[in-house]
BAKESE-107824 format. One record per residue (C-alpha): y, x, z; residue in three letters. Coordinates in pm, whole numbers, padded with zeros to 5 digits. Example, Ala and Ser with C-alpha at 12.3 -4.5 7.8 and 13.67 -1.06 7.14 Angstrom:
// residues 2
{{-00450 01230 00780} ala}
{{-00106 01367 00714} ser}
This chain:
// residues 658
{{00000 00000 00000} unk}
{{00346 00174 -00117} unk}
{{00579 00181 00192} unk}
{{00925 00079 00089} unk}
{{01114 00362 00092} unk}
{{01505 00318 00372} unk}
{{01734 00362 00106} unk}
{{02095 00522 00237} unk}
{{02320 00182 00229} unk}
{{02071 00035 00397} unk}
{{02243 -00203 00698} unk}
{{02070 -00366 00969} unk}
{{02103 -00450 01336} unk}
{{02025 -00050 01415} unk}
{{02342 00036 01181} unk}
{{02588 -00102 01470} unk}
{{02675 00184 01727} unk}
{{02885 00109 01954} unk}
{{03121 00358 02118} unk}
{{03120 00404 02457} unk}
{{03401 00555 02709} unk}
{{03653 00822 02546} unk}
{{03405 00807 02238} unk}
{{03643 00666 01993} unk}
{{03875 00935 02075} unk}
{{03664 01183 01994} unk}
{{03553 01071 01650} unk}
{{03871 00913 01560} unk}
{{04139 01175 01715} unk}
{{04417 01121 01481} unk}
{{04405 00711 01561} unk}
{{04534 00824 01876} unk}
{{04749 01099 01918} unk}
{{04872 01384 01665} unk}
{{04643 01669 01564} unk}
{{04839 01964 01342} unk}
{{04900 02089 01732} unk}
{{04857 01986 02111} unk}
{{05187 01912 02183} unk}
{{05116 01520 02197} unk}
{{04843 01538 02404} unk}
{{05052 01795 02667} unk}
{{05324 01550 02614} unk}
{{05109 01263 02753} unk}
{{05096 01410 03109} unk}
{{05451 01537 03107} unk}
{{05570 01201 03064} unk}
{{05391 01051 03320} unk}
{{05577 01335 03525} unk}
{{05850 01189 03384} unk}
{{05801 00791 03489} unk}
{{05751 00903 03815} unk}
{{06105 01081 03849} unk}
{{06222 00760 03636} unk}
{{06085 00562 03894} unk}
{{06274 00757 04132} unk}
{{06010 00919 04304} unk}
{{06064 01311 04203} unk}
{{06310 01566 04102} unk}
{{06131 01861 03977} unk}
{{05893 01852 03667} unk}
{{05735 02224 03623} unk}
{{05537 02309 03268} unk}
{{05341 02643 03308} unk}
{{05200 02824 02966} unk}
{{04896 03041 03144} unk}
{{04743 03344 02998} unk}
{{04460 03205 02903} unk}
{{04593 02938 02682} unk}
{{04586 02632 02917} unk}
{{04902 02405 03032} unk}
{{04974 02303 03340} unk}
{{05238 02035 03455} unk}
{{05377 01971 03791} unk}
{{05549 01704 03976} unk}
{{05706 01609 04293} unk}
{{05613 01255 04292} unk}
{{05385 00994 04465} unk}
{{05091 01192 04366} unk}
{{04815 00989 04172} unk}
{{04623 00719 04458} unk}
{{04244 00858 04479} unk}
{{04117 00588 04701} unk}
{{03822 00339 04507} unk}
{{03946 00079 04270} unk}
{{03925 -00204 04452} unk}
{{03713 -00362 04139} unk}
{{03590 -00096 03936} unk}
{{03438 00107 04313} unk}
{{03544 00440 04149} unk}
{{03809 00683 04236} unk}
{{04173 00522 04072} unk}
{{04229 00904 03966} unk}
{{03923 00925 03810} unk}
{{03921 00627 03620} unk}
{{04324 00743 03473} unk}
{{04144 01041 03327} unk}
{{03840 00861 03180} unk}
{{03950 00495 03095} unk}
{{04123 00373 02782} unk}
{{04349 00148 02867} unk}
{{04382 00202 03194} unk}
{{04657 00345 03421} unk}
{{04976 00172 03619} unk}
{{05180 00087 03337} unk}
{{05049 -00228 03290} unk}
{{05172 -00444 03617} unk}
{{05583 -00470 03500} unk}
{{05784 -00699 03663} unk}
{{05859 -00738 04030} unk}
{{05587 -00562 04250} unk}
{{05450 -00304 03971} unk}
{{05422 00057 04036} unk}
{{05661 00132 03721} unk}
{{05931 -00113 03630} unk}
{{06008 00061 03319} unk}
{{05811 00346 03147} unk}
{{05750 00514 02815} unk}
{{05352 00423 02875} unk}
{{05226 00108 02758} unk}
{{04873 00153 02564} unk}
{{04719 00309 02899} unk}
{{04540 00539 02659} unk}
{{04760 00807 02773} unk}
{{04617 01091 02970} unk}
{{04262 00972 02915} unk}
{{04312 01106 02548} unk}
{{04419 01418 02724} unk}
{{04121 01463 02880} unk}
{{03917 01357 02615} unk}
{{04045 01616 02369} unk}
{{04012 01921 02627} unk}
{{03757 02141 02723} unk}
{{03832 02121 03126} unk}
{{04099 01931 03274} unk}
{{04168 01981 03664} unk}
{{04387 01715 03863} unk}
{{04493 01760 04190} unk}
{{04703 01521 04380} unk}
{{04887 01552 04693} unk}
{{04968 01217 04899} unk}
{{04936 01088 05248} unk}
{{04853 01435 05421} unk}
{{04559 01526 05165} unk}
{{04485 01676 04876} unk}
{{04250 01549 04607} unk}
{{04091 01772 04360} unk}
{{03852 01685 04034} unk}
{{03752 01850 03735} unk}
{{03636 01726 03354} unk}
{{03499 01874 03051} unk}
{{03517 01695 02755} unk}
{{03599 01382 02930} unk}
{{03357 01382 03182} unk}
{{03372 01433 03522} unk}
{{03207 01771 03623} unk}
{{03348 01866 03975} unk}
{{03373 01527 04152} unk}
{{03666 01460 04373} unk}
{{03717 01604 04705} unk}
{{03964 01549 04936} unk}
{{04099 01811 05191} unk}
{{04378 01794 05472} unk}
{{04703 01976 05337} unk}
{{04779 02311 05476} unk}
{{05106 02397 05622} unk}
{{05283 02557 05372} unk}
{{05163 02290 05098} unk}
{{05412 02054 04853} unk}
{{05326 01719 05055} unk}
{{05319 01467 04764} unk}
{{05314 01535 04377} unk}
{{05053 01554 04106} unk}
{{04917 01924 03937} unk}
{{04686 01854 03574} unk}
{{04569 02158 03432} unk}
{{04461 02132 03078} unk}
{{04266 02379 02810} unk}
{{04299 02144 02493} unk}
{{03993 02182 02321} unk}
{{04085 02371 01967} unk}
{{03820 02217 01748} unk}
{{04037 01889 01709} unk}
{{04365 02065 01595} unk}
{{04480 02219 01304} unk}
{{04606 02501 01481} unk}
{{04552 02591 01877} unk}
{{04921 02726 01948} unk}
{{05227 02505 02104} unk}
{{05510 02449 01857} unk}
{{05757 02660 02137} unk}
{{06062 02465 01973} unk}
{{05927 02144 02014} unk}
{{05826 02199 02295} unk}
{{06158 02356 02452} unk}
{{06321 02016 02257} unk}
{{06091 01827 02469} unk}
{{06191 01980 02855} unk}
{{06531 01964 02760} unk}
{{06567 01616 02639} unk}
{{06369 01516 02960} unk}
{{06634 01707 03178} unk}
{{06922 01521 02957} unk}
{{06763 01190 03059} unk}
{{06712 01213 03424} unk}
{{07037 01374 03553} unk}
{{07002 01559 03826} unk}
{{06583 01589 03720} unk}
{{06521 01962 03726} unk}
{{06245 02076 03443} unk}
{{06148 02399 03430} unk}
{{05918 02609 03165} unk}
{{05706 02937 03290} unk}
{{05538 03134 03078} unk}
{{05291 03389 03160} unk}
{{05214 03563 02906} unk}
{{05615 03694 02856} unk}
{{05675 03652 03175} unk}
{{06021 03418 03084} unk}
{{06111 03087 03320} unk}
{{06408 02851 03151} unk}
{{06487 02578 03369} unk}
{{06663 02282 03222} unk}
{{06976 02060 03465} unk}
{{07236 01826 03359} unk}
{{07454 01677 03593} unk}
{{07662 01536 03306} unk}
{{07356 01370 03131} unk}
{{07371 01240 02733} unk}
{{07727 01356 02717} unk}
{{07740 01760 02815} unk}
{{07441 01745 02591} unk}
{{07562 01558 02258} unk}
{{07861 01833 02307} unk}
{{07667 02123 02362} unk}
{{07396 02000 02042} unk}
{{07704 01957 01751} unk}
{{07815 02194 01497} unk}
{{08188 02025 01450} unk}
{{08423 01936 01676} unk}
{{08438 01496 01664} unk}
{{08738 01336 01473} unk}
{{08768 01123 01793} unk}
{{08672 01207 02135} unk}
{{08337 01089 02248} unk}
{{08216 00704 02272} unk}
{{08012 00673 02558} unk}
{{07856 00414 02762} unk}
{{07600 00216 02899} unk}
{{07489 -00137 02965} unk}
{{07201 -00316 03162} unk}
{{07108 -00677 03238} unk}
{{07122 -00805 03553} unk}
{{06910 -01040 03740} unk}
{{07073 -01350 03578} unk}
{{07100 -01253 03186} unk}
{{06986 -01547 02970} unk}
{{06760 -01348 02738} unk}
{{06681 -00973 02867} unk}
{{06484 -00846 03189} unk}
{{06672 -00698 03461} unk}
{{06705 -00389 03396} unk}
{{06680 -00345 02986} unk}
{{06960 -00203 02827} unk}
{{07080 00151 02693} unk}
{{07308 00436 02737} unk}
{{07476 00610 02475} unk}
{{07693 00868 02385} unk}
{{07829 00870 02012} unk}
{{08070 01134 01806} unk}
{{08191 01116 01424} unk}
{{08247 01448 01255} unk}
{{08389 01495 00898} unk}
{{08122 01765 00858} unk}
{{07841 01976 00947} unk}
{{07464 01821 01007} unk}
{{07442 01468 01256} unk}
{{07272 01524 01568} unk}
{{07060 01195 01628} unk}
{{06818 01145 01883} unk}
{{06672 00860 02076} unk}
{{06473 00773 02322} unk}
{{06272 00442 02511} unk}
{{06189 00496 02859} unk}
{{06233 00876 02792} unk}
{{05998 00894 02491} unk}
{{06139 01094 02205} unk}
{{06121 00839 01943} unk}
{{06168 01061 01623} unk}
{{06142 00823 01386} unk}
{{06405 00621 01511} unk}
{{06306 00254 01540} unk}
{{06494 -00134 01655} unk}
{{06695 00064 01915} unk}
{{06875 00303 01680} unk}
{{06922 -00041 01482} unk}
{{07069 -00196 01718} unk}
{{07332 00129 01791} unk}
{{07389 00087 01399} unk}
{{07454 -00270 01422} unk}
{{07684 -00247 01713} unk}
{{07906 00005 01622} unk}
{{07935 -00179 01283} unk}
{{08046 -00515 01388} unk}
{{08316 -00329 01644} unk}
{{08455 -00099 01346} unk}
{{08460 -00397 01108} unk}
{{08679 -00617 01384} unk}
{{08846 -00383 01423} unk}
{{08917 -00299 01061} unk}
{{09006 -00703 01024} unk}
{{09215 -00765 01295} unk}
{{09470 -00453 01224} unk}
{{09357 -00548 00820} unk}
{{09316 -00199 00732} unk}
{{09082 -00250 00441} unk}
{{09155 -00198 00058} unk}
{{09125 -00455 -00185} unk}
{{08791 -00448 -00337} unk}
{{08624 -00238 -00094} unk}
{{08338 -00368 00070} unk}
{{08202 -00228 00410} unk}
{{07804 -00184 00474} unk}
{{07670 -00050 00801} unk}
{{07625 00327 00665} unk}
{{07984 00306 00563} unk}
{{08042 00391 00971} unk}
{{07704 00513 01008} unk}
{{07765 00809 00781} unk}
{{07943 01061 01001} unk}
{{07834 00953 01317} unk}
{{07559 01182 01573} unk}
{{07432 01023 01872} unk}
{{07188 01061 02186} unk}
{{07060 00691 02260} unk}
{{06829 00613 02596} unk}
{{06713 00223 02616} unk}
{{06538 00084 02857} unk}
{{06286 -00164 02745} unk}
{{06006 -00364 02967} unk}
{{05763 -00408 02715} unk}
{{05838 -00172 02442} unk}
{{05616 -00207 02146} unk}
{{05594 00115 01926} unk}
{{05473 00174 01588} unk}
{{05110 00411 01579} unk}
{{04988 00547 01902} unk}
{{05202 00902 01920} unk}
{{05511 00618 01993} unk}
{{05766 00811 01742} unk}
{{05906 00465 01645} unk}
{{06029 00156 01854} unk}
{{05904 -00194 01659} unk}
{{06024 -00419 01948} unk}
{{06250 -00675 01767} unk}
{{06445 -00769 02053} unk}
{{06585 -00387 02071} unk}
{{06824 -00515 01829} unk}
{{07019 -00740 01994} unk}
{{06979 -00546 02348} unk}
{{07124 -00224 02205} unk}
{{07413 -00418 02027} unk}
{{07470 -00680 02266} unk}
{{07609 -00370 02524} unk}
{{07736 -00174 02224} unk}
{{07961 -00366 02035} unk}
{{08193 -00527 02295} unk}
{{08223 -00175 02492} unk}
{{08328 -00004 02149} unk}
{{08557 -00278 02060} unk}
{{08717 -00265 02433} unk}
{{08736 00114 02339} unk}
{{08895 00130 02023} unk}
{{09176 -00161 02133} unk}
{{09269 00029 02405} unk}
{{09308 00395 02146} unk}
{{09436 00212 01878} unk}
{{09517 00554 01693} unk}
{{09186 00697 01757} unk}
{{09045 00363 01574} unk}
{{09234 00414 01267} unk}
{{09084 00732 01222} unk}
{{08741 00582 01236} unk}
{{08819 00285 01033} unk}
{{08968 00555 00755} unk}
{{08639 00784 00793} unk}
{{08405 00427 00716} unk}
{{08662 00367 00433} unk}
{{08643 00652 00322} unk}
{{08251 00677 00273} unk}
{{08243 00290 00133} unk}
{{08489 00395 -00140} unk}
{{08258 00700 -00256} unk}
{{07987 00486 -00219} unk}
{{08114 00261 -00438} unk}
{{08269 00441 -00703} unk}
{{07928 00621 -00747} unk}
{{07766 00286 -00780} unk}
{{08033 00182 -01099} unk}
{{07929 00480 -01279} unk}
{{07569 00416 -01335} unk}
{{07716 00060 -01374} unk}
{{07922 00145 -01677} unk}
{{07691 00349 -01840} unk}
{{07413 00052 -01858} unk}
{{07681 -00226 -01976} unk}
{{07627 -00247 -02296} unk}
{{07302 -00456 -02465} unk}
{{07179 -00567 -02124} unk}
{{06926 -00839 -02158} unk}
{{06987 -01168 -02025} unk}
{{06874 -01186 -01668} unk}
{{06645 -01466 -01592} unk}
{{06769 -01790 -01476} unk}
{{06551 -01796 -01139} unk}
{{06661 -01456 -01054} unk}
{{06888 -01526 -00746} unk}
{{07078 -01180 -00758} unk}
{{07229 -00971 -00505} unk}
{{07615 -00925 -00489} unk}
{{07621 -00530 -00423} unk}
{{07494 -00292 -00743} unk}
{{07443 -00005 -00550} unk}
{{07059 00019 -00649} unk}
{{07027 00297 -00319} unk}
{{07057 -00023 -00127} unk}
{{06959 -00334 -00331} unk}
{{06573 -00482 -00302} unk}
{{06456 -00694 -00502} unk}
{{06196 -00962 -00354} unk}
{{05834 -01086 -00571} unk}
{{05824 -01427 -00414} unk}
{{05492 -01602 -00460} unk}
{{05568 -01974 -00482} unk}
{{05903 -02223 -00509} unk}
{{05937 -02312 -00159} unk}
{{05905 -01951 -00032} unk}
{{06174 -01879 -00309} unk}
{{06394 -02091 -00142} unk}
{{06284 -01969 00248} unk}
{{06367 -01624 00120} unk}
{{06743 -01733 -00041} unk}
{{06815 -01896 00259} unk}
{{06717 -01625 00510} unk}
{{06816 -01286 00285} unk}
{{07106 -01096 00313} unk}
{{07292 -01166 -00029} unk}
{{07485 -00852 -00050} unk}
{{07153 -00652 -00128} unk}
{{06891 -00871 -00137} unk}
{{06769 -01075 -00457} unk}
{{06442 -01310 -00519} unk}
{{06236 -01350 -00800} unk}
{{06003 -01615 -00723} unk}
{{05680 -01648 -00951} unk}
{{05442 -01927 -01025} unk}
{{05133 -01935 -00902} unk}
{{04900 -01615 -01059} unk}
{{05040 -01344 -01279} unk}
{{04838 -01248 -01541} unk}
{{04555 -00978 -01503} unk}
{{04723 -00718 -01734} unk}
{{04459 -00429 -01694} unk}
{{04379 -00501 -02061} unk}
{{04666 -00598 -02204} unk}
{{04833 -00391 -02445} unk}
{{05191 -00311 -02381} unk}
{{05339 -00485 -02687} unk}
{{05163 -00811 -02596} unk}
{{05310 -00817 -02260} unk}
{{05620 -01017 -02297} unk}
{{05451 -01275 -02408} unk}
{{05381 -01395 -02059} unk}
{{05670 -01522 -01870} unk}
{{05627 -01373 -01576} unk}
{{05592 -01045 -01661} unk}
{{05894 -01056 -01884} unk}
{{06096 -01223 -01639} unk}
{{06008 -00883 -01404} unk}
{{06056 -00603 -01640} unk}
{{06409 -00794 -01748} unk}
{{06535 -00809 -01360} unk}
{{06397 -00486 -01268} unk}
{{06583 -00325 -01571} unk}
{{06270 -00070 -01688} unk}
{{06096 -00155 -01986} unk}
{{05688 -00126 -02030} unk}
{{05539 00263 -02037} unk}
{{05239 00459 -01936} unk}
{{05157 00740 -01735} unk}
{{05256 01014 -01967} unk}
{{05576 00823 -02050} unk}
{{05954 00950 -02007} unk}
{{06082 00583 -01953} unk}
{{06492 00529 -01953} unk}
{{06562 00482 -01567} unk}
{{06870 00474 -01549} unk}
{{06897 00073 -01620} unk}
{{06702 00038 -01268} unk}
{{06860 -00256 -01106} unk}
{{06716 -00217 -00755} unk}
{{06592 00053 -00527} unk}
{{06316 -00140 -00389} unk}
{{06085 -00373 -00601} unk}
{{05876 -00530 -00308} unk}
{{05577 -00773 -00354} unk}
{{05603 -01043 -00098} unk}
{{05308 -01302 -00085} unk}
{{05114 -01497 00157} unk}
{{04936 -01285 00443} unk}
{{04625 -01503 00303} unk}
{{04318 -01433 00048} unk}
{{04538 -01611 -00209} unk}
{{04806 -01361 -00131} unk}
{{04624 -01041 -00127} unk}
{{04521 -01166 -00493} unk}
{{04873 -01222 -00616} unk}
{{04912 -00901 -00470} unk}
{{04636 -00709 -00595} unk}
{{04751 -00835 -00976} unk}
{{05103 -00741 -00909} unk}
{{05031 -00369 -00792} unk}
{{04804 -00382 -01101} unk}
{{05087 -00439 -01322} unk}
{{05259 -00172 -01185} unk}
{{05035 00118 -01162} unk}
{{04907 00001 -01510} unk}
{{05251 -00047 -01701} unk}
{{05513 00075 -01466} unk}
{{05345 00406 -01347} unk}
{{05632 00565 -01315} unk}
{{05817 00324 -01041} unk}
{{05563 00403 -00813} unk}
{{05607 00789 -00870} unk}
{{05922 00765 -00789} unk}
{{05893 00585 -00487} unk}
{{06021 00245 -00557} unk}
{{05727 -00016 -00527} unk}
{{05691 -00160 -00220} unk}
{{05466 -00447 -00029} unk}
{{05617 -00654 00197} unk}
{{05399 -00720 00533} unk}
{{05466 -01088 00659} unk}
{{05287 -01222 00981} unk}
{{05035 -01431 01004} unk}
{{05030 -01565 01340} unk}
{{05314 -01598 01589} unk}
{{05280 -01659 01923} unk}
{{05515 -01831 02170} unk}
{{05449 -01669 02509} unk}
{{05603 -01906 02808} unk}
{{05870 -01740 03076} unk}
{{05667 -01547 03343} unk}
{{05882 -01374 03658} unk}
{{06158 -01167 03524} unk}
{{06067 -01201 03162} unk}
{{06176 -01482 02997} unk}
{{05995 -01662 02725} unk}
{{05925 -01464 02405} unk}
{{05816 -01529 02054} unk}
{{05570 -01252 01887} unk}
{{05477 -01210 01586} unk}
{{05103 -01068 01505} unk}
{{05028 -00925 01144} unk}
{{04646 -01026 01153} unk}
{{04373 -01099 01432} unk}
{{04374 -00766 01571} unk}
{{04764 -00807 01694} unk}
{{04721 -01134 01788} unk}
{{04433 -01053 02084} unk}
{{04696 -00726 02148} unk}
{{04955 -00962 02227} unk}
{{04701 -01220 02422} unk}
{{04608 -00930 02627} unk}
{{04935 -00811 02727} unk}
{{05022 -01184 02859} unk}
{{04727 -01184 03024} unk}
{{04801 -00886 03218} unk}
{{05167 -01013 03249} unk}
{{05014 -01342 03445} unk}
{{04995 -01587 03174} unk}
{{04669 -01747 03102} unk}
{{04577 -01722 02711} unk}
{{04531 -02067 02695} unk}
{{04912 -02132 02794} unk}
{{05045 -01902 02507} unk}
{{05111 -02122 02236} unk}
{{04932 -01948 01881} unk}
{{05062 -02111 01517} unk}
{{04922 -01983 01225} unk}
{{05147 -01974 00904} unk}
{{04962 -02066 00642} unk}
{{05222 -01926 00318} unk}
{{05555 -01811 00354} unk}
{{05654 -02159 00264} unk}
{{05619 -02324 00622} unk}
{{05839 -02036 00774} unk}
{{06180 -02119 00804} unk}
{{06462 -01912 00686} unk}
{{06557 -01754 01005} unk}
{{06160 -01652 01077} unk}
{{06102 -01500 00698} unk}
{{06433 -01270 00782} unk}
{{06362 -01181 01123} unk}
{{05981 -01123 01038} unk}
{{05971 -01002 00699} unk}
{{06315 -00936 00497} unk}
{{06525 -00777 00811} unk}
{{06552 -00440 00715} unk}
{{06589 -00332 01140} unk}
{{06263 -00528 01227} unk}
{{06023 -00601 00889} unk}
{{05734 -00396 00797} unk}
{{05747 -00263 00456} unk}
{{05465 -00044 00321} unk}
{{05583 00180 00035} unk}
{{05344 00183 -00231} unk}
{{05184 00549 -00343} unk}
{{04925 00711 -00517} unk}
{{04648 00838 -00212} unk}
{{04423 01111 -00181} unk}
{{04273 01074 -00517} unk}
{{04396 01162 -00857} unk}
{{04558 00983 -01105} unk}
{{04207 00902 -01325} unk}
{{04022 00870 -00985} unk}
{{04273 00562 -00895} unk}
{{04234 00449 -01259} unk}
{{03853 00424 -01238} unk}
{{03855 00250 -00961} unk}
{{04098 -00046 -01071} unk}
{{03877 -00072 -01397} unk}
{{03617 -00171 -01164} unk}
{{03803 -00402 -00948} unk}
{{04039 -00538 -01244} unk}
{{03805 -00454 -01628} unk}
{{03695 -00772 -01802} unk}
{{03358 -00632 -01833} unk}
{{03267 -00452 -01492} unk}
{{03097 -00751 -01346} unk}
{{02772 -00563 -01260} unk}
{{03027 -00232 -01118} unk}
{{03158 -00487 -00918} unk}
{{02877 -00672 -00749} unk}
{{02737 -00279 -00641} unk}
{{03069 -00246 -00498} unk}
{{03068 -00541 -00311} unk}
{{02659 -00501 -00170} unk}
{{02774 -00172 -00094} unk}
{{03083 -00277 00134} unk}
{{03050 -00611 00172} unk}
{{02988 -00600 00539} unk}
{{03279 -00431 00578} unk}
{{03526 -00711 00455} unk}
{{03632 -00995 00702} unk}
{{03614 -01336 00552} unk}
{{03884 -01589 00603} unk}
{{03760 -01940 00531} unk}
């Protein structure tokens, strides 16, 4: 009897593994936390340091680079608790280092360990430890000390706990860390990040005194501000400011309306005429280097005071039109918010996605600098002429690429809703599947640099059509005419100079339906506008597909959320579960197009350039021909036998929604 032979793609019940513990780490580092270096995962521990000074609880953070390549970091706070977890009948300290998702971030609000802090995942140190070869943790509170030791994750000196000797720190934490070099690029700490780091921690926490030994060269820095954001946006410039420094800060208080008590920011802003802007921000003392809702709402603020301004003394030229960058330009910054629940984009938390940021940062902002510039009247002239100033270069460079593309230009078609501005750095032009989301998305966009093109119902599979017989479909004529770029292939030098907006992005349902329009759409681009994606200027818009109305709880009031897919949705779940409120009292709608949101949701969710999610379309790891092969077999009239192998090969992979 022949024995049927396993083949490879074979998938059964033995197939499943499931990972256990700091597992997923392990296999999946980069999910969560950077790997060209170890900085991140060093970082982790320092800004727990950090919390606890936050919090109030310490003054002195101490980072020591040993000889033989470990980190250690020091505090002078509450020390981590190592009696058992109540539930879990394991050492608290133990279960920080080995838990995802576990740690004292989690209990905000009145009563929690950490009102505020820059760790929300709880994934935190555990990832630390995962990623390290040994990991010791001693902490100092309530006359003892507690000492334990891991490898790879695991405990491998359990704790003991030993009465304090007399010349002994009484309360603090020590975690010593080798980071284990097989997971990173390279083994070495980036010194000027890392130097970056201490300091910006230092600027933060005036008063907070971080300090930096190193062993091997025998060198100690040790980082103080008294003057905090200020002294250091002053010391950080290359040009003197125009005007003296803008600085301030705001908070809510126990009775705002819509914010915790508590969230707010400080800021300290200069505008220089030249040299390179010094912009930095921060949530809860994480660097956030890719900016985020906060910086937004800085942006936003200081534009709506300069613009007042600019009205109520009506210093602005005929025919010039102001845009947020206008006062943007010239301006550097150091920003600190404090949010309760900040919500950050990827694990490493270098960008801040929490809507609300917005109006927090420019609710304090924009009266303070409008207080500000009415009471230096002269000083506010010269920033109104420096935001003049850039909108009229802005401007003028926009009218020659206008001029030159005058003549012959092809009627535009009549369900194109335009944009006002023709500055194609800033215009976006919107692929609306359906009428009625056409007219969510006029309502809710911005008109100065927003236009729609809505479509009807599916474009036409064009992986086989030849170029010439393209226009003969609608649609697709009606796209190349508003986008202004005729029809080429990959090996084409198209004319792109007619290019009537920056951004081409596809916006359909976040259904089945939707993914289709959108799979035909990116077809037609990769196929016959090859070189828009090249250059960077096809995007896909990501709207939600769930939001969630979570019901006032303590000191936070009631809160909408938006979830891109299933896997947000039980993020968001969890977190008001943790917060106190029962699942089954959070309120979940599902949309089921873009035609039941209303105008406000589709611009706060999706065409809000501060709080959308926007996925710029590019060509990935493959080649060109690589790419081309495998749309043949997706999109090719006759690949139905290439694509039913492709489907028994990952159809278990795909998640069905009926």
């Amino acid at each position: 009897m022949a024995v049927k032979p396993v083949s490879a793609s074979e998938y059964s019940e033995g197939s499943i593994r499931v990972l256990k513990g700091l597992e997923p780490v392990k296999q999946r580092p980069g999910m969560y936390t950077r790997t060209d270096n170890p900085l991140h995962i060093i970082q982790e521990v320092l800004d727990n340091a950090a919390d606890e000074a936050l919090a109030g609880f310490g003054k002195k953070i101490k980072v020591t680079l040993h000889q033989d390549g470990s980190v250690s970091v020091e505090d002078d706070g509450r020390g981590i608790p190592f009696g058992l977890h109540p539930e879990e009948k394991a050492p608290v300290i133990e279960l920080v280092f080995t838990r995802l998702h576990a740690g004292g971030k989690f209990d905000k609000g009145k009563g929690g360990a950490y009102s505020f802090s820059g760790g929300l995942h709880g994934v935190g140190v555990s990832v630390t430890n995962a990623l390290a070869t040994r990991l010791e943790a001693t902490s100092h509170r309530e006359g003892q000390a507690a000492r334990l030791v891991f490898s790879g994750g695991d405990v491998v000196e359990p704790l003991v706990a030993r009465p304090l000797e007399g010349g002994e720190r009484k309360q603090g934490t020590t975690v010593r860390v080798w980071p284990d070099a097989k997971y990173f690029e390279s083994s070495s700490l980036p010194m000027g990040e890392l130097m970056h780091l201490l300091r910006s921690k230092a600027v933060l926490m005036p008063g907070v005194s971080v300090t930096l030994a190193n062993e091997k060269t025998r060198d100690t820095q040790t980082w103080q501000y008294k003057g905090g954001l200020r002294d250091y946006l002053m010391q950080t410039l290359s040009a003197d400011p125009v005007i003296p420094l803008f600085e301030g800060e705001g908070f809510a208080d126990a009775g705002h309306d819509s914010f915790a008590e508590g969230e707010g920011a400080a800021w300290a802003v200069a505008f220089t005429e030249d040299g390179q802007p010094v912009r930095e921000s921060y949530v809860n003392l994480i660097p956030t280097s890719a900016g985020g809702t906060h910086e937004s709402g800085l942006r936003d603020g200081l534009f709506q005071a300069v613009k007042s301004f600019i009205e109520l003394h009506s210093l602005l030229p005929k025919g010039v039109k102001l845009l947020p960058e206008d006062v943007f330009a010239r301006a550097s910054y150091v920003l600190s918010a404090k949010v309760l629940d900040p919500q950050f984009q990827g694990q490493i938390k270098e960008r801040l996605n929490s809507r609300d940021a917005v109006r927090l940062v420019s609710s304090f902002v924009r009266p303070a600098l409008e207080l500000w510039l009415n009471q230096h009247v002269d000083y506010g002239k010269k920033l109104a002429e420096l935001a003049i100033k850039a909108a009229q270069t802005r401007q003028k460079a926009g009218q020659k690429v206008e001029k030159r593309k005058g003549s012959g230009v092809a009627v535009l078609p009549g369900k194109l809703t335009d944009c006002e501005s023709r500055d194609i750095s800033h215009n976006e032009v919107f692929l609306v599947e359906g009428d009625s989301a056409g007219g969510s998305a006029k309502m809710g966009r911005d008109k100065e640099s927003q236009a729609i093109l809505p479509l009807r119902g599916k474009v036409l599979n064009t992986w086989e059509v030849d170029r010439d017989r393209l226009f003969a479909n609608n649609e697709i004529h009606d796209i190349s005419v508003a986008i202004g770029v005729d029809p080429h292939g990959p090996d084409d030098s198209p004319d792109l100079s007619g290019l009537r907006y920056g951004k081409v992005c596809i916006l359909s349902d976040a259904d089945v339906d939707g993914s289709h329009i959108q799979v035909l759409l990116l077809t037609l681009f990769f196929r016959h506008f090859p070189k828009l994606i090249e250059t960077g200027h096809i995007y896909v818009a990501r709207p939600p597909l769930f939001r969630v109305d979570v019901p006032a709880r303590g000191k936070k009031p009631a809160a909408k959320m938006y979830a891109l897919d299933e896997g947000e949705l039980t993020a968001i779940l969890d977190k008001a579960e943790k917060d106190g409120v029962p699942r089954e009292k959070c309120q979940i709608s599902r949309f089921k197009g873009l035609g039941e949101m209303n105008a406000e949701q589709l611009w706060e969710t999706t065409l809000n350039p501060d709080t959308r999610r926007l996925l710029p379309v590019q060509l990935g790891g493959m080649d060109f021909a690589a790419t081309e092969g495998l749309i043949t077999k997706l999109m090719g009239k006759g690949e139905a036998a290439a694509r039913r192998e492709l489907m028994e090969l990952h159809g278990d992979a795909v998640e069905i929604d009926i």
